[in-house]
BALOBA-1460 file (C-alpha; in Angstrom, 3 decimals):
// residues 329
<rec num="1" residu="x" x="109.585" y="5.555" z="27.463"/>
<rec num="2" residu="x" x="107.934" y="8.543" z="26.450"/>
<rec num="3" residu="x" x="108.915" y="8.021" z="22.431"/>
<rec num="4" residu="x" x="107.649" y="4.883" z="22.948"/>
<rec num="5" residu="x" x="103.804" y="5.823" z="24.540"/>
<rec num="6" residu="x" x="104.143" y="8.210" z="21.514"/>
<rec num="7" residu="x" x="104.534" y="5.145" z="18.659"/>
<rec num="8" residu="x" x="101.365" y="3.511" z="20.472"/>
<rec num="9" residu="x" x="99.029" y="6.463" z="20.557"/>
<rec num="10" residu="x" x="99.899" y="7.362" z="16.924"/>
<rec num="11" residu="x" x="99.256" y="3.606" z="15.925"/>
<rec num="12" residu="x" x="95.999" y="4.120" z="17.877"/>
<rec num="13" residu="x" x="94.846" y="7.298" z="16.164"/>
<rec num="14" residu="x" x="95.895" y="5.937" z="12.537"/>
<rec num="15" residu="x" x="93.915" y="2.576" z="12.686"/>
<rec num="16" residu="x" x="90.539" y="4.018" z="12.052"/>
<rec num="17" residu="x" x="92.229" y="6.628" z="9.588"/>
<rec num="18" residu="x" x="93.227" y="3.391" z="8.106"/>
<rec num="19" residu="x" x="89.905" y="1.428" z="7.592"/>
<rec num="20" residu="x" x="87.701" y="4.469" z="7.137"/>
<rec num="21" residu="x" x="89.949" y="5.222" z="4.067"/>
<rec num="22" residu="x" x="89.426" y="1.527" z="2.819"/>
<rec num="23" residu="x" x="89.385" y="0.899" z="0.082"/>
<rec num="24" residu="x" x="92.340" y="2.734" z="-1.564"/>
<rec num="25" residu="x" x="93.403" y="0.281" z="-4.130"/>
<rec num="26" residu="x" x="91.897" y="-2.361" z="-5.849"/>
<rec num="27" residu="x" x="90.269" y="-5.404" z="-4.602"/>
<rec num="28" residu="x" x="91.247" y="-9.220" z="-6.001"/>
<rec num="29" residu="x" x="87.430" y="-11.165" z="-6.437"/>
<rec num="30" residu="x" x="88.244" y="-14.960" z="-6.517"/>
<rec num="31" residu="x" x="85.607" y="-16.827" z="-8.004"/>
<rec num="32" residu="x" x="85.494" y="-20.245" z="-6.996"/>
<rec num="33" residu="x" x="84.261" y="-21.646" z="-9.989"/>
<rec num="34" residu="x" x="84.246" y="-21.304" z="-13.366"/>
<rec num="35" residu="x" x="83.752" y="-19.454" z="-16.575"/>
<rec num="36" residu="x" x="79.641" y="-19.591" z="-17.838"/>
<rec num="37" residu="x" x="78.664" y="-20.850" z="-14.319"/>
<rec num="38" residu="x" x="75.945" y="-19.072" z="-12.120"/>
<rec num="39" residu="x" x="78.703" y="-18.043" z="-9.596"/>
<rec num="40" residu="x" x="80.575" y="-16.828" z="-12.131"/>
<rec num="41" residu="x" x="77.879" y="-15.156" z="-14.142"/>
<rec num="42" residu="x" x="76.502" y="-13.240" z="-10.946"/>
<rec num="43" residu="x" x="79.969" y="-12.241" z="-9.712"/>
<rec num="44" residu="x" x="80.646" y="-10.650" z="-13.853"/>
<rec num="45" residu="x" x="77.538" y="-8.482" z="-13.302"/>
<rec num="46" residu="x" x="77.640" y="-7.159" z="-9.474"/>
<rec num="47" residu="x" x="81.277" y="-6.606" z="-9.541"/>
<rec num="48" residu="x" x="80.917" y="-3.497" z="-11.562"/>
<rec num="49" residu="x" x="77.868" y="-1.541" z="-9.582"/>
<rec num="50" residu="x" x="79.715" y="-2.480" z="-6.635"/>
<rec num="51" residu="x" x="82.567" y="-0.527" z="-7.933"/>
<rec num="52" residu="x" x="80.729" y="2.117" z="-8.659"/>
<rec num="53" residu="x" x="79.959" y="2.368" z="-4.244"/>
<rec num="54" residu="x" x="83.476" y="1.884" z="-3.349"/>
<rec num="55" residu="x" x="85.261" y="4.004" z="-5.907"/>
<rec num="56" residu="x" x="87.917" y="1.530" z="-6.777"/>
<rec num="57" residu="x" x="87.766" y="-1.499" z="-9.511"/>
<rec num="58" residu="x" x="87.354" y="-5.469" z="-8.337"/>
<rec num="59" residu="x" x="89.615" y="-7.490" z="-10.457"/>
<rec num="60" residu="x" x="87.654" y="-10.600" z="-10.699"/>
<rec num="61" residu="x" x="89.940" y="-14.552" z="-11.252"/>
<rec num="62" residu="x" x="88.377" y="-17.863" z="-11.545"/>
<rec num="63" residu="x" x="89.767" y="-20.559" z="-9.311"/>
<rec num="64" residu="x" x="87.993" y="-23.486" z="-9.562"/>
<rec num="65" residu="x" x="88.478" y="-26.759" z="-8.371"/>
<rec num="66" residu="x" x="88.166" y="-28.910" z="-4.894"/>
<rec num="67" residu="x" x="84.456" y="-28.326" z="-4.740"/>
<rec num="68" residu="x" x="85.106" y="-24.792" z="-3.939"/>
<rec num="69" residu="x" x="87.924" y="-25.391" z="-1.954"/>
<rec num="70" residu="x" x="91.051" y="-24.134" z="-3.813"/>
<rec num="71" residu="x" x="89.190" y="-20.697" z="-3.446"/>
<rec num="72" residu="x" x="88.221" y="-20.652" z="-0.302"/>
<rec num="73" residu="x" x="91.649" y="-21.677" z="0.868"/>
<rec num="74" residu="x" x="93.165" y="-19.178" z="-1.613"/>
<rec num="75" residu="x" x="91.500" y="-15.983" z="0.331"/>
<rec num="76" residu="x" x="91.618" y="-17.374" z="4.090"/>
<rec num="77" residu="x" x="95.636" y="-17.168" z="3.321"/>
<rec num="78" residu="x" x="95.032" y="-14.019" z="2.012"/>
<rec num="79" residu="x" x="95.187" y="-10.493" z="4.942"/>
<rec num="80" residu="x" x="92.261" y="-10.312" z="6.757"/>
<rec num="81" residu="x" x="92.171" y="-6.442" z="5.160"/>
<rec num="82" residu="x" x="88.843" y="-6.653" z="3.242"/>
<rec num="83" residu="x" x="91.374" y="-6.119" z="-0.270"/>
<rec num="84" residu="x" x="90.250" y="-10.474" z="-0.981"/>
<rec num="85" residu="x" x="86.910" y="-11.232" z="-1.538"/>
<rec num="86" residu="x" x="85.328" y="-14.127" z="-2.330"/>
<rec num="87" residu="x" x="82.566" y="-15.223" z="-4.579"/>
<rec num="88" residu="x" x="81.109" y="-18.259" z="-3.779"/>
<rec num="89" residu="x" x="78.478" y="-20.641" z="-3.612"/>
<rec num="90" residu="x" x="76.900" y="-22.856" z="-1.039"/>
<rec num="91" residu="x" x="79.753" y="-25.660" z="-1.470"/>
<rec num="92" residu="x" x="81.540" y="-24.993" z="1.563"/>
<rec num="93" residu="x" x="78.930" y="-25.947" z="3.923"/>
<rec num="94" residu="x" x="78.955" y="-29.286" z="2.610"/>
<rec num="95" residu="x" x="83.054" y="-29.915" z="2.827"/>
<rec num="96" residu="x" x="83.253" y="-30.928" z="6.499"/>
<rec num="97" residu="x" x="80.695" y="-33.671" z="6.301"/>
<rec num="98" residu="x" x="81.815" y="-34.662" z="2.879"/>
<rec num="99" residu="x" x="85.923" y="-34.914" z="4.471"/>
<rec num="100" residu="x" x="87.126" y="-32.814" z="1.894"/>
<rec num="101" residu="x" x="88.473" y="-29.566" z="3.698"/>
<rec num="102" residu="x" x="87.801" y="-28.479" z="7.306"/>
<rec num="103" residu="x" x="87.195" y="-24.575" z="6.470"/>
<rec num="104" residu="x" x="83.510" y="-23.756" z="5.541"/>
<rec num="105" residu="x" x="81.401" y="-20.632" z="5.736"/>
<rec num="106" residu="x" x="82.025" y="-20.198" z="9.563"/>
<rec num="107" residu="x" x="85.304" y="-18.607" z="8.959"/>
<rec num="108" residu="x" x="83.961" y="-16.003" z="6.963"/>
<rec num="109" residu="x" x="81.308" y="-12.896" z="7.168"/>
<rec num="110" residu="x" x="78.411" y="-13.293" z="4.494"/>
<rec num="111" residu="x" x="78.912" y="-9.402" z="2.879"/>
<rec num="112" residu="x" x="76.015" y="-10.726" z="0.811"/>
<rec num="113" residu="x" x="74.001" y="-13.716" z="0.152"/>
<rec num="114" residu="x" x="72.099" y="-12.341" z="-2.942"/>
<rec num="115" residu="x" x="69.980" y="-14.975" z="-3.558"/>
<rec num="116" residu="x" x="68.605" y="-18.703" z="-3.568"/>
<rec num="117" residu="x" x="68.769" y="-21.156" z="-6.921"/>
<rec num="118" residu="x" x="66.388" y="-23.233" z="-8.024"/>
<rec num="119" residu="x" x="67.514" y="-26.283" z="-9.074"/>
<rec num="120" residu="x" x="66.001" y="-27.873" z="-12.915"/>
<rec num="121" residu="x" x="66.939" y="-31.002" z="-14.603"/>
<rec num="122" residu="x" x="68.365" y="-30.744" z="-17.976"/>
<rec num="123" residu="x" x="68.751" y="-33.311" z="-20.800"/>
<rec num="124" residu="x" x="69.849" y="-32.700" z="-23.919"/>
<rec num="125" residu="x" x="67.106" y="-31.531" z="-26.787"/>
<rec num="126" residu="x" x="67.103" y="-34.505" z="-28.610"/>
<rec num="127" residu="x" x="67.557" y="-36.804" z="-25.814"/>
<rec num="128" residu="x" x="64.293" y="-39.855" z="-25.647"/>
<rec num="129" residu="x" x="63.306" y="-38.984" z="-22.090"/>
<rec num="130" residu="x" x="60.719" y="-36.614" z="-22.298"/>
<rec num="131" residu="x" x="59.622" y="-36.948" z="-18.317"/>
<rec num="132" residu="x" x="61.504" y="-37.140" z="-15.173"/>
<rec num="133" residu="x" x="59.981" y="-40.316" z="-14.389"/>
<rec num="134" residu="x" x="60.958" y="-41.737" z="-17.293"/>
<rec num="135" residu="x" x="64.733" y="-40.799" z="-17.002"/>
<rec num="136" residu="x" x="64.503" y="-42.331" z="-13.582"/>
<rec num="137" residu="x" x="63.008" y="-45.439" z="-15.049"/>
<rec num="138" residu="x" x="66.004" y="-45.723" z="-17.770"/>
<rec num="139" residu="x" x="68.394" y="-44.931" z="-14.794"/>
<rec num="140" residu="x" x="66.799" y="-47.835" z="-12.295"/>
<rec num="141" residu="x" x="67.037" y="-50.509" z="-15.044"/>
<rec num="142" residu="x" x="70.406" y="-49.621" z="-16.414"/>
<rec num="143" residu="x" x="72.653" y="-49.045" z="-12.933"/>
<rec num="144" residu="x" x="75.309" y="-46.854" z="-13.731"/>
<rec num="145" residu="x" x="74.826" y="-46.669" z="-17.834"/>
<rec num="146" residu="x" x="73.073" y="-43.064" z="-17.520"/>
<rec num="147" residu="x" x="75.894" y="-40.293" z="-17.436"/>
<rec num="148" residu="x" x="75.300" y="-37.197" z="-15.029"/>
<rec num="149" residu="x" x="76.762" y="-33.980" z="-15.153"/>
<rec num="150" residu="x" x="78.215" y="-32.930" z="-11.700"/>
<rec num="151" residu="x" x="80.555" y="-30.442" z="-10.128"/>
<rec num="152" residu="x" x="82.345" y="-33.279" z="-7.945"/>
<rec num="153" residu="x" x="81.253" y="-34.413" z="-4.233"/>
<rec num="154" residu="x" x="78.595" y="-31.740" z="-2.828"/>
<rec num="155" residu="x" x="78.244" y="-29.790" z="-5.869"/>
<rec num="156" residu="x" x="74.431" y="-29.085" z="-5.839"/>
<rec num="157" residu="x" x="73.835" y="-31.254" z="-8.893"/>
<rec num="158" residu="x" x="75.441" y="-34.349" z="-6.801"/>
<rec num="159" residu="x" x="72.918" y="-33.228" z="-3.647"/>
<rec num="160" residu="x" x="70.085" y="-32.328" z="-5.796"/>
<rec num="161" residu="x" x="70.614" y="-36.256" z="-7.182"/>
<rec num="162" residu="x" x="71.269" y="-37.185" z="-3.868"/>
<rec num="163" residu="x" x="67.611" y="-35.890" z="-3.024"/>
<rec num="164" residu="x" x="65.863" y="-37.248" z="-5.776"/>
<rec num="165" residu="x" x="67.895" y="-41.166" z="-4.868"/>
<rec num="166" residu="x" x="66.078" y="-40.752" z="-1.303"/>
<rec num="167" residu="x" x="63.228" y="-41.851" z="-3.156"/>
<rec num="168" residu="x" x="64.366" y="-43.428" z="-6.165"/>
<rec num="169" residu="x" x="67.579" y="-44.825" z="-5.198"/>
<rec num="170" residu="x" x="69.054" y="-45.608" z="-8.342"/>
<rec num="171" residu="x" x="72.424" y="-45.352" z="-9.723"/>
<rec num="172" residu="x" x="74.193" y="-43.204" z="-12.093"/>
<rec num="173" residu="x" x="77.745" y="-42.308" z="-13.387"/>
<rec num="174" residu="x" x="78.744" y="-38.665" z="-12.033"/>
<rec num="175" residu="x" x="81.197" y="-37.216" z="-14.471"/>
<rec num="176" residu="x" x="82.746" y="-33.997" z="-12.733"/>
<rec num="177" residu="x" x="83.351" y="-30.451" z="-14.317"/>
<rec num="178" residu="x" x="84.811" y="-27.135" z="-13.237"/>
<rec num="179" residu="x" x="81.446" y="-25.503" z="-13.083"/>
<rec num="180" residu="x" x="78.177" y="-25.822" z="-14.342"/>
<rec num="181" residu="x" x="79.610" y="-24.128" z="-17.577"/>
<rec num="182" residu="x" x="81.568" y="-26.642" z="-18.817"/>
<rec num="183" residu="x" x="79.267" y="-29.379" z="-17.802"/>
<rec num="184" residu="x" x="76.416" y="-27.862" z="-19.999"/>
<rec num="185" residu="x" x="78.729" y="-27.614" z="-22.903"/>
<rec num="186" residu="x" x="79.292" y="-31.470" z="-22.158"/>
<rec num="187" residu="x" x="75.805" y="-32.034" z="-22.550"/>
<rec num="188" residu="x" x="74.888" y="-30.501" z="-25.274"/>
<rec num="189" residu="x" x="77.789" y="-31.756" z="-26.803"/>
<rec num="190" residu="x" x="76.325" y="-35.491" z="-25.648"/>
<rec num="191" residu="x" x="78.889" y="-36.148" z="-23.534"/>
<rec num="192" residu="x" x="76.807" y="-36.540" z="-20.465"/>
<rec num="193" residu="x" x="73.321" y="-37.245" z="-20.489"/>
<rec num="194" residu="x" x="71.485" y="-35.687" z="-17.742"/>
<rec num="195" residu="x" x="72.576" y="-32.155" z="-15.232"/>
<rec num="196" residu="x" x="70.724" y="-30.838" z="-12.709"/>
<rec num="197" residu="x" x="72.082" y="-27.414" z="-12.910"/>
<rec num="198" residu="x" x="70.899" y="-23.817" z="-11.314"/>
<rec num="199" residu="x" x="68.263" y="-21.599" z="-13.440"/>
<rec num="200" residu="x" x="70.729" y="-18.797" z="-14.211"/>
<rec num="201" residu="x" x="73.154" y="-21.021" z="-15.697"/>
<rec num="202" residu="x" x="70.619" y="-22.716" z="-17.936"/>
<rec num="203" residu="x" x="68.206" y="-19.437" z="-18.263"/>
<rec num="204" residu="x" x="69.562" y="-18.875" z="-21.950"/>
<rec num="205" residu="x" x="69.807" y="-22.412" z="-23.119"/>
<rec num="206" residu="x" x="66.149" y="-23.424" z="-21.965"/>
<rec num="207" residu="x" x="65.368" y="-20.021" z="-23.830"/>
<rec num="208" residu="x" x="67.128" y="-20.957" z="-26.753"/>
<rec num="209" residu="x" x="66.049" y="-24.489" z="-27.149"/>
<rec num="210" residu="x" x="69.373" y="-25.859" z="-26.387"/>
<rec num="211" residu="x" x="68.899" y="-27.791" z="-23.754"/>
<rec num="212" residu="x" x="65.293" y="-29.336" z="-22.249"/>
<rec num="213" residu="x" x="63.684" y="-28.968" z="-19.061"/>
<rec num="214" residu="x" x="62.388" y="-32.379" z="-17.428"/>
<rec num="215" residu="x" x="61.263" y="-31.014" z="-14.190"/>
<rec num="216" residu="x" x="61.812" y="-28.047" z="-11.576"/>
<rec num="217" residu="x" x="63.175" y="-28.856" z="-7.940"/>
<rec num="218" residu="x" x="60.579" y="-26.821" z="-6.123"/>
<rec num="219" residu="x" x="56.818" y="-27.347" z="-5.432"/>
<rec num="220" residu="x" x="55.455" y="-24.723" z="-7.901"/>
<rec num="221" residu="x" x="56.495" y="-24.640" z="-11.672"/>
<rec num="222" residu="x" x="58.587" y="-21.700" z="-12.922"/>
<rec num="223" residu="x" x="56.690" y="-18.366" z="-13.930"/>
<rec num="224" residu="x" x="59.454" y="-18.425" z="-16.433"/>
<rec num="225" residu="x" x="59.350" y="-21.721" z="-17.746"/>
<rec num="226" residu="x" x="55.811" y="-22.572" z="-16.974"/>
<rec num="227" residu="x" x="56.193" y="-25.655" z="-19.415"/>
<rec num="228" residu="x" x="58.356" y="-27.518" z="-16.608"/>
<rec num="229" residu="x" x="56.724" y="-29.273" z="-14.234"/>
<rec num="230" residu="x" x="57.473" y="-29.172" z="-10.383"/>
<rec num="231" residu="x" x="59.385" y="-31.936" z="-9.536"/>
<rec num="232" residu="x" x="56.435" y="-32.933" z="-6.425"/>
<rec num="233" residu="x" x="54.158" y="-33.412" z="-9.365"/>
<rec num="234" residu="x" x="55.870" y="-36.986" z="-9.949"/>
<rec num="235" residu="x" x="57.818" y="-37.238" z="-6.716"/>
<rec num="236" residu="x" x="55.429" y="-35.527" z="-4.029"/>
<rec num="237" residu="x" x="57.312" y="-37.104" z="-1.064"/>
<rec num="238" residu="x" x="60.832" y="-34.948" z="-1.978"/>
<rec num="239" residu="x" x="57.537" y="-32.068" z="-0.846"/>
<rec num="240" residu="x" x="59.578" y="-32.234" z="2.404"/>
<rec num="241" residu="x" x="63.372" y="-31.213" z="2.025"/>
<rec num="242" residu="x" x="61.454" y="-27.596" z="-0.162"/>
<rec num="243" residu="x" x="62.123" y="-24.568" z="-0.815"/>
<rec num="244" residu="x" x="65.938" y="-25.745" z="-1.394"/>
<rec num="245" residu="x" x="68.294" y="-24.462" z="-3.688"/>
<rec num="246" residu="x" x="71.886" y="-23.505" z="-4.100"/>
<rec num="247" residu="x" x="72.510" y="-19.683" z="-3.355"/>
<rec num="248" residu="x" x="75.368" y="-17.274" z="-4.063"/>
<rec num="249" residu="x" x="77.129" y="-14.840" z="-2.300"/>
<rec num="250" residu="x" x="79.799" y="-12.221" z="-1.449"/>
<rec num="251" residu="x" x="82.621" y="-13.206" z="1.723"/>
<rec num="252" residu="x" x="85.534" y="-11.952" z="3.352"/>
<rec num="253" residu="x" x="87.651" y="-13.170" z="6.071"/>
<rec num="254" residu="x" x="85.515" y="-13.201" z="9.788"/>
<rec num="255" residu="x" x="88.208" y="-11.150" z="11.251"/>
<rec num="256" residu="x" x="88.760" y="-8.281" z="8.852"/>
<rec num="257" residu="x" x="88.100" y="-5.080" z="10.589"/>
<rec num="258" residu="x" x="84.012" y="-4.446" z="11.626"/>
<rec num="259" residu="x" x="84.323" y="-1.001" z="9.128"/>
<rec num="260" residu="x" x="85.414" y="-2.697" z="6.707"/>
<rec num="261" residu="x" x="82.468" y="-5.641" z="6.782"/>
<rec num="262" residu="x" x="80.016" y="-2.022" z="7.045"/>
<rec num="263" residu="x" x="81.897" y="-0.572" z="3.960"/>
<rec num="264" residu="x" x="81.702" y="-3.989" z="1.623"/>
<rec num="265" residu="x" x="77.895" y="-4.891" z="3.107"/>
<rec num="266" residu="x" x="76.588" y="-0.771" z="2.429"/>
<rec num="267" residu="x" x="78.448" y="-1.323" z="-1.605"/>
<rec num="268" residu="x" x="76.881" y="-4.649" z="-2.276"/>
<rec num="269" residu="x" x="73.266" y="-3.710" z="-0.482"/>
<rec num="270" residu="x" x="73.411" y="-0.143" z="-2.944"/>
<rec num="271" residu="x" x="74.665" y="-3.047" z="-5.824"/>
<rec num="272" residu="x" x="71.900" y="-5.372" z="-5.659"/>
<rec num="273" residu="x" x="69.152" y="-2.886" z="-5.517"/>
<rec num="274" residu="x" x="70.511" y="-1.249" z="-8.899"/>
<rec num="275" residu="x" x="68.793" y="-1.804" z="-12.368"/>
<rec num="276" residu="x" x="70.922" y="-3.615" z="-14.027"/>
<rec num="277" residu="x" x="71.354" y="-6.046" z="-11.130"/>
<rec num="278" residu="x" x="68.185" y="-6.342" z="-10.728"/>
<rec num="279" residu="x" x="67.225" y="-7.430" z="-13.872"/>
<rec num="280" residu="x" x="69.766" y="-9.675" z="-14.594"/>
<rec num="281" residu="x" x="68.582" y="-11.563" z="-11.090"/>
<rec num="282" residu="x" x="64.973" y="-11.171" z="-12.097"/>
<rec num="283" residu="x" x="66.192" y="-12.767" z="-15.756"/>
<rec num="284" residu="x" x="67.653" y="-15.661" z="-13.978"/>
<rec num="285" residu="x" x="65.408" y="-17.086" z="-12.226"/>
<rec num="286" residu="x" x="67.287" y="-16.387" z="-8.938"/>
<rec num="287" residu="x" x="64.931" y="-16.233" z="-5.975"/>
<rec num="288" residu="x" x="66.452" y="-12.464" z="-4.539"/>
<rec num="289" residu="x" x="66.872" y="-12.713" z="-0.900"/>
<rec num="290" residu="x" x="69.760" y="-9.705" z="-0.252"/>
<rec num="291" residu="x" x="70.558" y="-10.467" z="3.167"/>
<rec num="292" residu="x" x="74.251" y="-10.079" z="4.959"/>
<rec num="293" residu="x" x="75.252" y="-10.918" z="8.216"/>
<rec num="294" residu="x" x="73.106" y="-12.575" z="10.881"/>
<rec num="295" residu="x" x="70.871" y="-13.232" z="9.377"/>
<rec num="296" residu="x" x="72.762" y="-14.217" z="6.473"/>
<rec num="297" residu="x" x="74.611" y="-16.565" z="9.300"/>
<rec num="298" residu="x" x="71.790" y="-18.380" z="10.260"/>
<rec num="299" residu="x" x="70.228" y="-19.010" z="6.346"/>
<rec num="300" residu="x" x="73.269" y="-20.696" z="5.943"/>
<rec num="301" residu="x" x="73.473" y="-23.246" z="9.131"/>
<rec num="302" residu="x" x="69.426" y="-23.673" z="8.583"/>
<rec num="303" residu="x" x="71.322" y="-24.812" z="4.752"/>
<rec num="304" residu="x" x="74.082" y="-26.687" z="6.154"/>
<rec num="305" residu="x" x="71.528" y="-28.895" z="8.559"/>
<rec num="306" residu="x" x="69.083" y="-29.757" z="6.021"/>
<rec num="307" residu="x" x="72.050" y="-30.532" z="3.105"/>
<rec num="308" residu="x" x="74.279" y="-32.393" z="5.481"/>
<rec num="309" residu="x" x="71.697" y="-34.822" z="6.604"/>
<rec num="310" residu="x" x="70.243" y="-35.604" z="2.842"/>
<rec num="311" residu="x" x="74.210" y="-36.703" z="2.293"/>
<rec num="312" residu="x" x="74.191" y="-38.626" z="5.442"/>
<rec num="313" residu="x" x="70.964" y="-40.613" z="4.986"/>
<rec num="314" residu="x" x="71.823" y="-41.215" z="1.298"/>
<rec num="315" residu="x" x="75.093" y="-42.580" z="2.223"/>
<rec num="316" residu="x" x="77.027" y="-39.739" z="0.711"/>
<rec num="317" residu="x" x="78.448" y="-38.335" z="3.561"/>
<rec num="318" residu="x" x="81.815" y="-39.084" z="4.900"/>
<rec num="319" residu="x" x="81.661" y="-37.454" z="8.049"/>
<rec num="320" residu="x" x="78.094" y="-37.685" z="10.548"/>
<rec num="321" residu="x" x="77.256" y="-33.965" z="10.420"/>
<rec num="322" residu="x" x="76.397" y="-35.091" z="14.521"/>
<rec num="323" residu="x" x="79.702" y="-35.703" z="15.159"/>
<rec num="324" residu="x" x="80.231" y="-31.951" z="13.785"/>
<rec num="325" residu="x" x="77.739" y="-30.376" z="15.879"/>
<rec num="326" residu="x" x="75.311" y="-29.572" z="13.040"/>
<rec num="327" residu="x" x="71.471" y="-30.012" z="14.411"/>
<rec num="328" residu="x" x="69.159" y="-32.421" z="12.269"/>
<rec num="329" residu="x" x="66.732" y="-29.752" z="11.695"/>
């Protein structure tokens, strides 16, 4: 009896030794999209001042595919140890009410959300549409002959068309990609027509001139790209469902250990506020908002209500986000 009250106090005593000496190896990133994306861009440029804070090396793997899914199933069978993060996206919210997994953000801690996207819709340089309003046109008298670039099924370029067809209800072809990478290859390749794609992954095409900007989902143009005009300049009534945008951020499981979650938030809070982070988010486009937790929590339900419902009164939705308990805000 005695040996054995000795096992449990030494188990005791070594489980904070344990997670205050995290981390002592390296830590697996899974990206859940992509090469070239804005997911997978961010993640390539945080990963390394993060390292910097916790003294051991992220080793950062692409797994796209399901929306988000594969990823995000990938790490929840992973230890809840805090040695699996995930960099993701806003996707998850969305799989629920869409039917396509029953995991989404509520399973996991939000180490960081670094930031909102705003959304801008791309054509191809030489494509004839030189307006919104007059892709829309093209797209409401040719159902189904316009070709959009998507990411599948609650991809923000499906909800951001989803948002515009509340108004305009017309019809297009979606043709999925791993990514917003690959789809703006596709494009300017001509291979789709139209994306509506996050600033950071089109930052340095706009820039270059190899892909055009036909309007901005937000209410105010871009101090960037002052050239594009807010997409409530020609559709003032979408005014309502803004600011909106997909975000990014840094997870792990809900249940690793609470010193862990202190350790990861404290390295990616030091991460963001460095220089080269910095910049690169400034660069992008990406509207900083470096929040974790709570507060991070309740961003991402305020999200999940407002998304959910667009897909649900645009027919998109598989699932009534009532009958899963999320509020129409």
């Amino acid at each position: 009896m005695l040996k054995k009250l000795i096992a449990v106090a030494a188990l005791l005593i070594a489980g904070p030794a344990l997670a205050q000496s995290y981390p002592d190896r390296d830590i697996q990133g899974t990206i859940m999209w992509g090469a070239g994306g804005a997911t997978d861009n961010l993640a390539r440029v945080i990963a390394p001042a993060v390292e910097e804070e916790l003294g051991q090396k992220i080793v950062l793997v692409n797994r796209p595919g399901g929306v988000g899914a594969i990823a995000m199933q990938y790490v929840n069978s992973r230890p809840s140890d805090g040695y699996t993060l995930l960099f993701g996206a806003e996707n998850p919210q969305l799989h629920r009410v869409l039917g396509l997994a029953d995991l989404d953000y509520a399973s996991f801690y939000p180490v960081a959300i670094v930031g909102r996207n705003i959304q801008v819709f791309v054509v191809n340089p030489d494509a004839k549409w030189k307006t919104l309003t007059e892709l829309v046109d093209d797209i409401k008298a040719n159902p189904g002959q316009i070709r959009m670039g998507a990411t599948g099924p609650g991809g923000s370029p499906a909800v951001a068309m989803g948002m515009l067809n509340s108004v305009v209800k017309g019809e297009v072809t979606q043709v999925p990609f791993d990514g917003e990478g690959p789809g703006l290859t596709a494009l300017q390749g001509n291979h789709v027509d139209f994306m509506p794609v996050s600033l950071p992954a089109a930052a340095e095409l706009l820039r270059a001139g190899r892909v055009r900007g036909l309007a901005v989902l937000d209410a105010e143009p871009l101090a960037q790209f002052p050239d594009i005009p807010a997409i409530t300049a020609e559709y003032p009534e979408l005014g309502k469902y803004l600011p909106w945008g997909s975000f990014q951020g840094m997870f792990v499981k809900r249940d690793a250990p609470d010193e862990v979650k202190k350790t990861l938030t404290d390295a990616f809070a030091a991460a963001m506020a460095n220089e080269r982070v910095d910049d690169f988010i400034q660069k992008s486009g990406m509207v900083k908002m470096a929040i974790s937790g709570a507060e991070a929590d309740e961003f991402m339900k305020r999200w999940q209500s407002v998304t959910s419902w667009i897909l649900h009164d645009t027919g998109d939705a598989k699932v009534s986000p009532e009958e899963l308990g999320i509020p129409r805000l």
